[in-house]
Backbone as a printed PyTorch tensor [residue, N CA C, xyz], in Angstrom:
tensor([[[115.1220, 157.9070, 118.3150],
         [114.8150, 156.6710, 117.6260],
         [113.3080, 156.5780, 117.4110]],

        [[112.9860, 155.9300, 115.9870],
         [111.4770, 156.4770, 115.7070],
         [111.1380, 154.5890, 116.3800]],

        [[109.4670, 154.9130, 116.5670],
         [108.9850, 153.4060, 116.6030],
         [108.7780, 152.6450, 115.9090]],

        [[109.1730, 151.5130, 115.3140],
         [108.6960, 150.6180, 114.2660],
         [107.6980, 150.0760, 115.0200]],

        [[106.5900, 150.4060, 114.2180],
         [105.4030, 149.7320, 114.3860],
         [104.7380, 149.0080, 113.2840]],

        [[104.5330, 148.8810, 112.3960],
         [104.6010, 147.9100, 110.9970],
         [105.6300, 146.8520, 110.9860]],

        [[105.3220, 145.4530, 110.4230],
         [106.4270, 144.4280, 110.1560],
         [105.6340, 143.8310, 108.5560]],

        [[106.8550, 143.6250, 107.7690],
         [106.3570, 142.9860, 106.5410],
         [107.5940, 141.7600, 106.3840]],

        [[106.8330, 140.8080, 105.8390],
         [107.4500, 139.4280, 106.1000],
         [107.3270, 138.2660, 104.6650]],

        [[108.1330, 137.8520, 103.9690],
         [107.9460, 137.3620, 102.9680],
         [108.4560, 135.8350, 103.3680]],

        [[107.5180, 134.6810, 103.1400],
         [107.9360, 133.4660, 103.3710],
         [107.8090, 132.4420, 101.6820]],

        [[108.3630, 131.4380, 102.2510],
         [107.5380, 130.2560, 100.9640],
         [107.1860, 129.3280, 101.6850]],

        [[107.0250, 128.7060, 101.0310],
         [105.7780, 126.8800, 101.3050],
         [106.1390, 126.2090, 100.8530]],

        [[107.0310, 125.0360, 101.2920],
         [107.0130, 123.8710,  99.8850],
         [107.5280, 122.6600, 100.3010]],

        [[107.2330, 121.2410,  99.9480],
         [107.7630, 120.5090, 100.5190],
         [107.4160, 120.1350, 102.2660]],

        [[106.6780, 120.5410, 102.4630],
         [106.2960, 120.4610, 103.8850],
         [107.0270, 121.4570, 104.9110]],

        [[107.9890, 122.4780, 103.8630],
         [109.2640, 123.4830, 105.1090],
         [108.7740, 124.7460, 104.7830]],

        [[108.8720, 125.5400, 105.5530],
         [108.4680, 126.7440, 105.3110],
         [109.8600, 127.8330, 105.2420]],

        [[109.9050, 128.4440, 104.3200],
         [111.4320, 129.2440, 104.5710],
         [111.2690, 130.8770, 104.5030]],

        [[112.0150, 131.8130, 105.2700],
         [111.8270, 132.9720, 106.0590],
         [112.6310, 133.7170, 104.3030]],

        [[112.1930, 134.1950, 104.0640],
         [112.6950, 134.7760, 102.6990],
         [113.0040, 136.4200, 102.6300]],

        [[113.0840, 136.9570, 104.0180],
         [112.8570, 138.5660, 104.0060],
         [112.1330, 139.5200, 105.4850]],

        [[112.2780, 140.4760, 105.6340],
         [110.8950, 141.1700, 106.0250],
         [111.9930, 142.0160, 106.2380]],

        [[110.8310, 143.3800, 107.4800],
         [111.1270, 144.6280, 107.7930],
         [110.6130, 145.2410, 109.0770]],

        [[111.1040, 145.9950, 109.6220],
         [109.9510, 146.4020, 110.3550],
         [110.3560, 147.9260, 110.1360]],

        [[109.0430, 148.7110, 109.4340],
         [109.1580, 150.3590, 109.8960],
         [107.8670, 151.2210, 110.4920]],

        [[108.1320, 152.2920, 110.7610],
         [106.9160, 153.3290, 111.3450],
         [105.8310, 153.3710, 110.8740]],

        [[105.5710, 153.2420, 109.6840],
         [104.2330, 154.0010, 108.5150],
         [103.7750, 152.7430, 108.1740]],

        [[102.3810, 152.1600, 107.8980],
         [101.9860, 151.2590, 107.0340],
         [102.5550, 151.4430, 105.3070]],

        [[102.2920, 152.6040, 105.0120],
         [102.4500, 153.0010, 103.9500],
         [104.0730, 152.4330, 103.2280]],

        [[104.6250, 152.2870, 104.6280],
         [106.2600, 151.9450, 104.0530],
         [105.9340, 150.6940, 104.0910]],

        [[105.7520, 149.7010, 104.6530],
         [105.1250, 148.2620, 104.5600],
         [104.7610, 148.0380, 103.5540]],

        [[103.0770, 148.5390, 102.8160],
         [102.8110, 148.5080, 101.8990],
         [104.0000, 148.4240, 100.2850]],

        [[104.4930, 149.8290, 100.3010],
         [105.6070, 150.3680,  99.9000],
         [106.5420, 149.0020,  99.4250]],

        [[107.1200, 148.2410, 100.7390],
         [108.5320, 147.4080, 100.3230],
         [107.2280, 146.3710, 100.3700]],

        [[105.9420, 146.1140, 100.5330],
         [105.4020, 144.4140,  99.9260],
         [104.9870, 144.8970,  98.2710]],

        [[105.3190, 145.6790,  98.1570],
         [104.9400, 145.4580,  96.6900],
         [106.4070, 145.9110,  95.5260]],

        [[107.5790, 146.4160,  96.1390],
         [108.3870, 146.3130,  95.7750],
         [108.5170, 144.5670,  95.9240]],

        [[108.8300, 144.1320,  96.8900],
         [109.3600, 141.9660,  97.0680],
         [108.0850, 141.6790,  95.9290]],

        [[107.4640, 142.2190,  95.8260],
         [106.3400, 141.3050,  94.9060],
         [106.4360, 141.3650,  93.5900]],

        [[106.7130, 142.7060,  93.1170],
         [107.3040, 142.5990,  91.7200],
         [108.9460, 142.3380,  91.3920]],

        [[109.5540, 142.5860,  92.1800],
         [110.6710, 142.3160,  92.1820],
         [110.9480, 140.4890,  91.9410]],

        [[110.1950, 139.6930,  93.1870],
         [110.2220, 138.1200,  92.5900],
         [109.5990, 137.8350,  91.8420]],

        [[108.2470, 138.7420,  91.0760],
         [107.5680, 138.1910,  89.2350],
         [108.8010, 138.4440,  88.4430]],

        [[109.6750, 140.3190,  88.4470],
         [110.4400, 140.2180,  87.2870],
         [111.8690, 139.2810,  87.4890]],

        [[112.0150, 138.2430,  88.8060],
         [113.4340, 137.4800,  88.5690],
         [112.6640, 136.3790,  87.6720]],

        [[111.7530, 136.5130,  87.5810],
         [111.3770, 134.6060,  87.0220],
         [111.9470, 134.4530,  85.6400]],

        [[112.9830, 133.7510,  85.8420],
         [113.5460, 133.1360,  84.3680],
         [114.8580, 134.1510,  84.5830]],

        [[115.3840, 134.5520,  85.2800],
         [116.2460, 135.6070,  85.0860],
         [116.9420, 136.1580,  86.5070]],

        [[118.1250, 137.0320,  86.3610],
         [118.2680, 137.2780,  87.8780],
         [117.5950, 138.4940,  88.2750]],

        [[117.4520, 138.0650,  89.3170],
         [116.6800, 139.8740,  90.4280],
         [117.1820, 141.1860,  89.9660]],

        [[116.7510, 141.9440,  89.9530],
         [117.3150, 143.2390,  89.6460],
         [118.2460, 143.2410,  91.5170]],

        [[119.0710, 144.5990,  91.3660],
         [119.6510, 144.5350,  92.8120],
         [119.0440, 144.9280,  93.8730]],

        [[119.2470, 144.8240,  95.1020],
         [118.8130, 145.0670,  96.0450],
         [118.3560, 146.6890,  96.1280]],

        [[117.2680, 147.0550,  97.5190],
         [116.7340, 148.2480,  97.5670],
         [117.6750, 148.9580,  99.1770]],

        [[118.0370, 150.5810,  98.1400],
         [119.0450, 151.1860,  99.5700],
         [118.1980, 152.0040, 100.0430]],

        [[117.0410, 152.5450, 100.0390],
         [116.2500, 152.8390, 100.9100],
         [116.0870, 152.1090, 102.4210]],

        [[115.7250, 152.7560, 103.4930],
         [115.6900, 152.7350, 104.2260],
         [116.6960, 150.9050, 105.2450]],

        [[117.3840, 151.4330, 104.5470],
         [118.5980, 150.0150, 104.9390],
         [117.7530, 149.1280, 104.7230]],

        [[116.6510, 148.6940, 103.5690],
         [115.6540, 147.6280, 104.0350],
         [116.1900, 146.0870, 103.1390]],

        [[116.4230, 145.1040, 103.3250],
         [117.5280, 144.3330, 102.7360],
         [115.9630, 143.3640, 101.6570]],

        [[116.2180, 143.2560, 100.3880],
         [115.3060, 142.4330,  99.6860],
         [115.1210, 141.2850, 100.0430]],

        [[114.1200, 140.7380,  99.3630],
         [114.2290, 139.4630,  99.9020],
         [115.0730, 138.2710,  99.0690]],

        [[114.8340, 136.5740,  99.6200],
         [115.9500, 136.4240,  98.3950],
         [115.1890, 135.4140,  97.2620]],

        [[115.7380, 135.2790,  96.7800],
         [115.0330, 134.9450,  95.3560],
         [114.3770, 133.6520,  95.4650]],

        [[112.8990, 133.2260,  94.5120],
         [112.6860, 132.1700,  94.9520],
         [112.4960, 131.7470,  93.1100]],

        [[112.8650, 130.5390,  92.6540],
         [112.2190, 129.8320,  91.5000],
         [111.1280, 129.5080,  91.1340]],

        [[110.3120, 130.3620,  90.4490],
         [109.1070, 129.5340,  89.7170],
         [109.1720, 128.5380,  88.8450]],

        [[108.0080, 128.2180,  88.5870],
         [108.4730, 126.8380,  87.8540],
         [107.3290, 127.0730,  86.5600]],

        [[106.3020, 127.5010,  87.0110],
         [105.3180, 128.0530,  86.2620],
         [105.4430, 129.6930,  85.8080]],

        [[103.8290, 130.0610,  85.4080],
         [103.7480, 131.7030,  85.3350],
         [102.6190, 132.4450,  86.0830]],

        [[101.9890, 131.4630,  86.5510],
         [101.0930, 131.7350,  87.6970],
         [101.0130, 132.6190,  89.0180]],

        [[102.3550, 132.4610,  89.6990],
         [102.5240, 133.0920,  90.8940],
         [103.2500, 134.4930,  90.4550]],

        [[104.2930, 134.1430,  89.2540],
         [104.6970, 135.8820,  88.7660],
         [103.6790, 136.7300,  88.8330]],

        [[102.8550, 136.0970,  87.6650],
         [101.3530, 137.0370,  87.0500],
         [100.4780, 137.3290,  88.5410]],

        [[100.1830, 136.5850,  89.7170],
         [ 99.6850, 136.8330,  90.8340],
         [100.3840, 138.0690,  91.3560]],

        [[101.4410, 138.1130,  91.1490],
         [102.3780, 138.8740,  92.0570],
         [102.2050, 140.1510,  91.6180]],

        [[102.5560, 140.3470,  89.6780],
         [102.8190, 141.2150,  89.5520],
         [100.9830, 141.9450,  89.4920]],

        [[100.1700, 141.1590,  89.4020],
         [ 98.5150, 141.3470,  89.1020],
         [ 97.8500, 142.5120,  90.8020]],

        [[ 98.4670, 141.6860,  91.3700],
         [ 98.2770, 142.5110,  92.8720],
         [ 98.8490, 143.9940,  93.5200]],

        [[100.6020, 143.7460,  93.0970],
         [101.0920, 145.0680,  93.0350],
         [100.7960, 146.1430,  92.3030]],

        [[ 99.9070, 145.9430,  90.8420],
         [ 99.5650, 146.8610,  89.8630],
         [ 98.2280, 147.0860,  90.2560]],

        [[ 97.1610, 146.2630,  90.7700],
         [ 95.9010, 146.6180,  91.0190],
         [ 95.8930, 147.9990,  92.2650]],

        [[ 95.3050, 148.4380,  91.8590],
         [ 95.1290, 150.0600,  92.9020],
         [ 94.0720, 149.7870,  93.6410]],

        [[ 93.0850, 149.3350,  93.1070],
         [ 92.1010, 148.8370,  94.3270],
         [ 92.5450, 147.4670,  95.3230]],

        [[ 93.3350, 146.9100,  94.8670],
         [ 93.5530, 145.9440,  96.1860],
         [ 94.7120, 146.4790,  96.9720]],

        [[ 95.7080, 147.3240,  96.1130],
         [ 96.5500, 148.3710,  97.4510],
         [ 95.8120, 149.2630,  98.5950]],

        [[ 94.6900, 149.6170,  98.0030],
         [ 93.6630, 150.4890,  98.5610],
         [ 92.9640, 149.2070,  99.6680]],

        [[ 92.3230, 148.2550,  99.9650],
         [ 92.3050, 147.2320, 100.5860],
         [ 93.5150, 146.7260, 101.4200]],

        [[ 94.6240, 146.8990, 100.8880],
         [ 95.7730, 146.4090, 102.0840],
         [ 95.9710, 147.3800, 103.3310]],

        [[ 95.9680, 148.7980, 102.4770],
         [ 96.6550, 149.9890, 103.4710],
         [ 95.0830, 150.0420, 104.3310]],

        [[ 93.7030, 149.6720, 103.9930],
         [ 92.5980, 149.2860, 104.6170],
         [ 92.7790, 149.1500, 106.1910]],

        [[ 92.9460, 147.6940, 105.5320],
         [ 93.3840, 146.3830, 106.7230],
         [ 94.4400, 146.6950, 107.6130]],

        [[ 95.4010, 147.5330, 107.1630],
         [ 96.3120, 147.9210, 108.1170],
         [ 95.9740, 148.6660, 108.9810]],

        [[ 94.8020, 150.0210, 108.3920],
         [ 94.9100, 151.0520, 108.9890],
         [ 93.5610, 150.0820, 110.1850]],

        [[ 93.2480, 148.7410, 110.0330],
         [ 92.3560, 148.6850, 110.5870],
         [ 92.6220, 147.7790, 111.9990]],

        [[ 94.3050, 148.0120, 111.7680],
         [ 94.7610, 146.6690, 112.8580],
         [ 94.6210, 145.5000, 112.0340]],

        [[ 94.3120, 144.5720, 110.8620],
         [ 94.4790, 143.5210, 110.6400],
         [ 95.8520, 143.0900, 109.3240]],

        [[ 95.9380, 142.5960, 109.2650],
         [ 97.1230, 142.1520, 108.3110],
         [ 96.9520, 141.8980, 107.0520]],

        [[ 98.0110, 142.7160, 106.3150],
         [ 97.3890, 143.2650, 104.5760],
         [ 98.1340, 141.6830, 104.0880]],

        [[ 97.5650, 140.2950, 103.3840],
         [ 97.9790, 139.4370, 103.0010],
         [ 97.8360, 138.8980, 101.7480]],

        [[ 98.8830, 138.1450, 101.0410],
         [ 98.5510, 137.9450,  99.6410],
         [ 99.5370, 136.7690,  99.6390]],

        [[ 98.9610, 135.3860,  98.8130],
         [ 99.8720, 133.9780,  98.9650],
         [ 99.3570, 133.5200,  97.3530]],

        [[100.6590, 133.5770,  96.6260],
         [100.5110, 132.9250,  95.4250],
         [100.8050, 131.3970,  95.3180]],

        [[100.3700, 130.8120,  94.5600],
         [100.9510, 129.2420,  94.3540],
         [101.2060, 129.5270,  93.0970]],

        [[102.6520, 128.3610,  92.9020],
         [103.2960, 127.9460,  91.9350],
         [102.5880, 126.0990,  91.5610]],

        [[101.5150, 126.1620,  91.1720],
         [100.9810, 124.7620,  91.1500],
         [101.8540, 123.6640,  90.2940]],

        [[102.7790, 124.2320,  89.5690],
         [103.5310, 122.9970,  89.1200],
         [104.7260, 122.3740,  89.9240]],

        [[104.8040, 122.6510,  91.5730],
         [105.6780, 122.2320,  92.4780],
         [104.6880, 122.6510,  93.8160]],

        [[103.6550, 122.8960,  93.7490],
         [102.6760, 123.2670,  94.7190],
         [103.6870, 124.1850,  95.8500]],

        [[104.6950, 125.0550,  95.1760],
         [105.2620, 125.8930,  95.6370],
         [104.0950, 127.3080,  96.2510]],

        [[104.2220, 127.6280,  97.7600],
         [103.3540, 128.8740,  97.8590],
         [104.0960, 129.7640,  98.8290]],

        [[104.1210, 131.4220,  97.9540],
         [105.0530, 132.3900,  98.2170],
         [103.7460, 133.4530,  99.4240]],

        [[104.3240, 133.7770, 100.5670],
         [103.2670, 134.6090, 100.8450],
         [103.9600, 135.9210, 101.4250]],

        [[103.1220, 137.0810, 101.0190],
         [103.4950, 137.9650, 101.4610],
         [102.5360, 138.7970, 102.4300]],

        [[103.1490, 139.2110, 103.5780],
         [101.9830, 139.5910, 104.7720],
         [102.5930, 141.2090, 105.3640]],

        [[102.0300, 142.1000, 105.6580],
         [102.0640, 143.1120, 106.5990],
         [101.0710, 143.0070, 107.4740]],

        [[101.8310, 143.5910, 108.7410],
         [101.0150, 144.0250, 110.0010],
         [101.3200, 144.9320, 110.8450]],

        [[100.2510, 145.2740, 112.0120],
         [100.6510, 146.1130, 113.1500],
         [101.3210, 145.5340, 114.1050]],

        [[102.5980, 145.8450, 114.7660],
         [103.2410, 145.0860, 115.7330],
         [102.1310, 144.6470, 116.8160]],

        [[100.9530, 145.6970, 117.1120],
         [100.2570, 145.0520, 118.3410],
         [ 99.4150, 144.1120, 118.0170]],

        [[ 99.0800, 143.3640, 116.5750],
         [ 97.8760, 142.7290, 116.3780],
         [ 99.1620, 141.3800, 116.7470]],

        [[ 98.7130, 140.8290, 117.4870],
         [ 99.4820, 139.5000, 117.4100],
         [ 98.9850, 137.7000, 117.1810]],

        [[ 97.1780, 138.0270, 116.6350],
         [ 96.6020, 136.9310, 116.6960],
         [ 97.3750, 136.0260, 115.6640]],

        [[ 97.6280, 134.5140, 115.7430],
         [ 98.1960, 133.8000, 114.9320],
         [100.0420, 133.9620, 115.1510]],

        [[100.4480, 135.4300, 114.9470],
         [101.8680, 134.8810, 114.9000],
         [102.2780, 135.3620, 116.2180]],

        [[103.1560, 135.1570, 117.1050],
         [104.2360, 136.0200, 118.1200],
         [104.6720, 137.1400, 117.6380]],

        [[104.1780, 138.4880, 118.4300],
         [105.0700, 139.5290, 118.0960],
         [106.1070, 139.6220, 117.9790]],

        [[106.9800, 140.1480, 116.6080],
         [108.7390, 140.2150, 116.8930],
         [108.8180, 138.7340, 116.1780]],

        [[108.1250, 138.2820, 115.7910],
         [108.5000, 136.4890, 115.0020],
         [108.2180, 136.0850, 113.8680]],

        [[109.0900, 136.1780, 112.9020],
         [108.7140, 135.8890, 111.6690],
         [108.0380, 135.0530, 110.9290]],

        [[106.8630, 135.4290, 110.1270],
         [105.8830, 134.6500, 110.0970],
         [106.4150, 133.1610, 109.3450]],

        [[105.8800, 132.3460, 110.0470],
         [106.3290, 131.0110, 108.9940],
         [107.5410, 130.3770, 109.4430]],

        [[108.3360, 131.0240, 110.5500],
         [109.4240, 130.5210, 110.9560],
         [109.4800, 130.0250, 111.8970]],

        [[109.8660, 128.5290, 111.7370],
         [109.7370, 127.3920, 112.7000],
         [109.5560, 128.3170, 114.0270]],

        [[109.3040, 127.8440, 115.1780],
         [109.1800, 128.2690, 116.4880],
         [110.5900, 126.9070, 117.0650]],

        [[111.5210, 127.3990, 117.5430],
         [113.1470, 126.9120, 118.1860],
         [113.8390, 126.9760, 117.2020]],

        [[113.8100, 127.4020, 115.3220],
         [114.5580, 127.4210, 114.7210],
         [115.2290, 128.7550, 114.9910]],

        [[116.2850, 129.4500, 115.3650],
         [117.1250, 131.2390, 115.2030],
         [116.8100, 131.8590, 114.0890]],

        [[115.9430, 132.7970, 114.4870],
         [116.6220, 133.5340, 113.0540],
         [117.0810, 134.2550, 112.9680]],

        [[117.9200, 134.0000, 111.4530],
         [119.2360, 134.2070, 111.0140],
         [120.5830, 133.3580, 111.5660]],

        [[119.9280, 132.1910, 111.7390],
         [121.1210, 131.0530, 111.9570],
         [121.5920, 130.5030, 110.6860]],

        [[122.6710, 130.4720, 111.1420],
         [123.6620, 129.3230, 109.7460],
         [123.0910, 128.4610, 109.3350]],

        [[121.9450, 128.0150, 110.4040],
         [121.3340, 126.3300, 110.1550],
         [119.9140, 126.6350, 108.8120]],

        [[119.9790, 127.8900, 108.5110],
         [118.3040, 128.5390, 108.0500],
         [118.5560, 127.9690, 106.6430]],

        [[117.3920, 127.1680, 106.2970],
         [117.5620, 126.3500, 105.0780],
         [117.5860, 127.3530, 103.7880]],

        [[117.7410, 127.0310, 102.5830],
         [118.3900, 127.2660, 101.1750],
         [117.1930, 127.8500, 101.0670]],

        [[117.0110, 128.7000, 100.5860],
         [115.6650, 129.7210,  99.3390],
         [115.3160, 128.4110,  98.4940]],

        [[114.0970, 128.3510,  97.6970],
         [113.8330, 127.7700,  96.8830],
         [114.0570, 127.8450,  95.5080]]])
């Protein structure tokens, strides 16, 4: 059994709730990197439309769809995954122990999507093993886990 040491974690913002929309955990930053920029273009090209299907690589389950309301956070999304110098800056930060992060807003519902990788040992801010953004006593993956946006 290999070590997962990377976790990538896709949340939203809205309304005052924060909702757990995804993540992963594998060995390589590079695979982190890898599936945050697959969830990132993948939720610019659902906007207005449905998701393309899920990814069978490495059993890694997509995330689930969120509504824009604007074109702001697509164009963020898809602006970041295509830039080569700010991929070059994420796999950076990883390789540096800190957490490769990127949070779009949807300002016409002050909707905000964020997407984060890290090293399992950096644990400043979240609990290791705990998905970022997810209540602390809420389960996750309980029945009770509120609706996608």
């Amino acid at each position: 059994m290999r070590d997962l040491d990377y976790v990538a974690a896709v949340t939203a913002t809205g309304g005052g709730r924060t909702v757990w929309l995804g993540g992963i955990a594998v060995p390589h930053r590079r695979l982190v990197l890898r599936w945050l920029r697959r969830q990132a273009l993948r939720l610019a090209d659902g906007h207005g439309r449905s998701l393309p299907p899920g990814s069978p690589w490495l059993r890694a389950r997509d995330v689930r769809p969120v509504t824009f309301h604007g074109t702001d956070a697509p164009e963020g999304l898809r602006a970041w995954a295509g830039d080569e110098g700010r991929q070059d800056e994420a796999i950076c930060a990883l390789e540096s122990g800190h957490p490769a992060l990127l949070t779009v807003v949807d300002p016409a519902v002050g909707l905000r999507v964020t997407l984060v990788g890290w090293s399992v040992g950096w644990s400043v801010g979240w609990p290791v093993g705990w998905p970022v953004g997810w209540p602390v006593g809420w389960p996750v993956g309980s029945a009770h886990q509120p609706p996608p946006y």
